[in-house]
N, C-alpha and C positions, 0 to 999 in steps of 0.2 A: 499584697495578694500573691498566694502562692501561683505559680507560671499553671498551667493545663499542659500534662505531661503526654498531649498526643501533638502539641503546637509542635511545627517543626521535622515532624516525622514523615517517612515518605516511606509511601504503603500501593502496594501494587495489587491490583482485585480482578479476581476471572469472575467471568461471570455478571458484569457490571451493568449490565445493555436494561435490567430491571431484577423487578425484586430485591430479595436480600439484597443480593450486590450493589444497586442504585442506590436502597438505602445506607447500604454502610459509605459508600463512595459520599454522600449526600454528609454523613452524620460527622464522618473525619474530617471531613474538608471543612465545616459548620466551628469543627472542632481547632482548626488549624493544621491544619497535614495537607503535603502535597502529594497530590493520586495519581498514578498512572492506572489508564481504564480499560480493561479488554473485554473484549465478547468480539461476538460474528457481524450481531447488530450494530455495523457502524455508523449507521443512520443519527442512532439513537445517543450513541455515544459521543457523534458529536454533536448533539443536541445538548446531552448533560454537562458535558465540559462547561459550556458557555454560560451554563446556570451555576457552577459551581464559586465560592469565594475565594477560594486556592485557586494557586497554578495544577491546572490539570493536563492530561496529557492523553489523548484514546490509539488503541493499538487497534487494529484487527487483529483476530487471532484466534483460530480454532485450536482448543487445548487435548484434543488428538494427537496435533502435529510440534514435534518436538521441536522443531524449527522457530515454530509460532509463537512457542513457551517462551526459548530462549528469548525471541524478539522481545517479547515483553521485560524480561528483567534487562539486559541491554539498552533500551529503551529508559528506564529512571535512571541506570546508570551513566546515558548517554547526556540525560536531562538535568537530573540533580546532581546526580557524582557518589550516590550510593543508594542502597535499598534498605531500609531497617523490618519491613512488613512485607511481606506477602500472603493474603488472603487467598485463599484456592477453596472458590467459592463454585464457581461451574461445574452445573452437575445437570441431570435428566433423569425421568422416571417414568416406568413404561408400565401399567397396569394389566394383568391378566394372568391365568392360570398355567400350570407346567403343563396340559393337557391340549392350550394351544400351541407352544410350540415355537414361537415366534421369535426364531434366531437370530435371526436379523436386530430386532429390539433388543436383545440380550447381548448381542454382540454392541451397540451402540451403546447400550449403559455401561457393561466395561471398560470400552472404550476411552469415554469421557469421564463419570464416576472415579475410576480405578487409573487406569494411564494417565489422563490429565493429572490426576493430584500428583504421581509419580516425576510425572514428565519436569512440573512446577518445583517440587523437592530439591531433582537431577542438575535444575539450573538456576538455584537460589542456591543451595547450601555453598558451592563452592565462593560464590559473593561474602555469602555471612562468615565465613571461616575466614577471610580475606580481612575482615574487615575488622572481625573479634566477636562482634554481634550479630545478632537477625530472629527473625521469630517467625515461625511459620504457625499460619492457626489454619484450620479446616471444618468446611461445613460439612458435618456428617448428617445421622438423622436417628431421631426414635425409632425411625423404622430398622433399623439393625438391634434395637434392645427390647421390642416387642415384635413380635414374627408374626405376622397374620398372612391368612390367605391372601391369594392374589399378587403379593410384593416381594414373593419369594426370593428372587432376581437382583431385584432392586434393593433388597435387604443384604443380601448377602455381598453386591458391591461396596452398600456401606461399612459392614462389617470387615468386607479387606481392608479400606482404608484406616476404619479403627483401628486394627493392629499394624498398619504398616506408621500410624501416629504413634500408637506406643514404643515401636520398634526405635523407633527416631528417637523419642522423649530419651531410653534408655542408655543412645548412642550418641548424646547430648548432655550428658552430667556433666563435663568439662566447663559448664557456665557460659558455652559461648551462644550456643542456641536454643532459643526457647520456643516453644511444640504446643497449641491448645485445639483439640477438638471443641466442635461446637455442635451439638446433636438437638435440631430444632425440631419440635414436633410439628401438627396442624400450622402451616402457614395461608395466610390471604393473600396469593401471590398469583402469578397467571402459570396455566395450563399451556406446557409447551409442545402440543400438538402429538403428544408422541404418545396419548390414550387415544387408539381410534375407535372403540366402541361410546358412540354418542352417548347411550344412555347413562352409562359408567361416567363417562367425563363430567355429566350433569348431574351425577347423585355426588361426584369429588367435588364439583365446584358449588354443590349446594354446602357439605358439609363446612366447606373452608371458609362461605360468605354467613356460615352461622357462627363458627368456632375458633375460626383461624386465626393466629396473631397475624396483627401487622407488622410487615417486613423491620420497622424502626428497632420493634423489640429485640429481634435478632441482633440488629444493627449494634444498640446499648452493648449487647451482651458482649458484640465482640470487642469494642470498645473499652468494655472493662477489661477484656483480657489483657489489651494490647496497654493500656494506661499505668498498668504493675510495675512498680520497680523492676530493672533487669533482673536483682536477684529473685523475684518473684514470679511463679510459674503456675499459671490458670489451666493445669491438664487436660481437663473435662469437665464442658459446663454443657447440663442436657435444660434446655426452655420451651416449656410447653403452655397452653391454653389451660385453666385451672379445672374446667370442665371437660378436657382428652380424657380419656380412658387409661 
């Protein structure tokens, strides 16, 4: 029986505490890889650890703070003895129109969206050069390839990320690192506080408990990126509900 080419690999995930990230953390570990797990939610995460079948590891870490990043790759290198994976999956979405205004949300979706992935980049690449290999994959969103009202904001942090992923992909032909966006459309995932008009959070959380994928799918998806032969490179895979628009 040929080995499962994710057995063995040690994969670092922002964003872990739920959703996508629980389930990719859930689906690698299922898969044989050891995880180290970040988010803010360290309640949670060490709840998940103790579920998992791998050796898991949970950080705190708010991917803001550059500090926190580096903790985290430090952290598998401290544990395993290297990183082959980092998922820069923590992100946030703030709904509403350019007419409100609301700088503050705009500024916290860059923040995290945009600097986080940055931040995650800044202190994995220099490991993966070190080592020969590494792959970095990142959760983007349809929302940066269909522009609708109201997600202006939030559209366009995804859109810096997509290119600052192709920028890398290009800055990375050398074979040593390999680069997948992952652009998920309608997810069934939780509402992370950051739409404060009730009615609006309740027409999102209707449309996603009719349309949404389950987080798992995501999970697959990324899963097949990372599973590729090294010389084999999943740039951009977009996974949506078959019924999205």
């Amino acid at each position: 029986m040929t080995p499962d080419p994710i057995t063995g690999q040690i994969v670092a995930i922002t964003g872990a505490s739920s959703g996508i990230g629980e389930a990719t953390a859930r689906l690698l570990s299922a898969r044989g890889a050891r995880v180290v797990l970040a988010a803010r939610r360290t309640d949670r995460l060490a709840a998940l650890t103790q579920e998992l079948p791998t050796e898991a590891v949970a950080v705190a870490a708010d991917v803001t703070v550059p500090a926190d990043v580096q903790r985290v790759i430090n952290t598998a290198l401290d544990t395993f003895g290297r990183l082959d994976v980092l998922v820069n999956n923590a992100g946030i979405a703030s709904i509403g129109e350019f007419t409100d205004g609301d700088v503050a949300e705009w500024d916290a979706m860059i923040d995290v969206n945009v600097r986080g992935v940055l931040y995650g980049i800044a202190a994995a690449l220099p490991v993966f050069r070190r080592q020969g290999h590494g792959h970095v994959v990142t959760t983007v969103s349809t929302a940066g390839l269909k522009i609708v009202p109201t997600m202006g904001v939030y559209a366009a942090t995804k859109n810096a990320v997509r290119t600052v992923m192709e920028a890398l992909r290009q800055e990375s032909t050398d074979g040593v690192v390999r680069t997948t966006s992952i652009s998920p459309g309608f997810v069934n995932t939780e509402l992370d506080g950051s739409i404060t008009d009730d009615a609006l959070a309740a027409q999102i959380r209707a449309q996603m408990d009719e349309l949404g994928l389950a987080p798992d799918a995501v999970a697959r998806a990324i899963a097949f990126a990372i599973e590729q032969p090294h010389d084999v490179e999943i740039g951009d895979l977009t996974i949506r509900p078959t019924r999205q628009g």
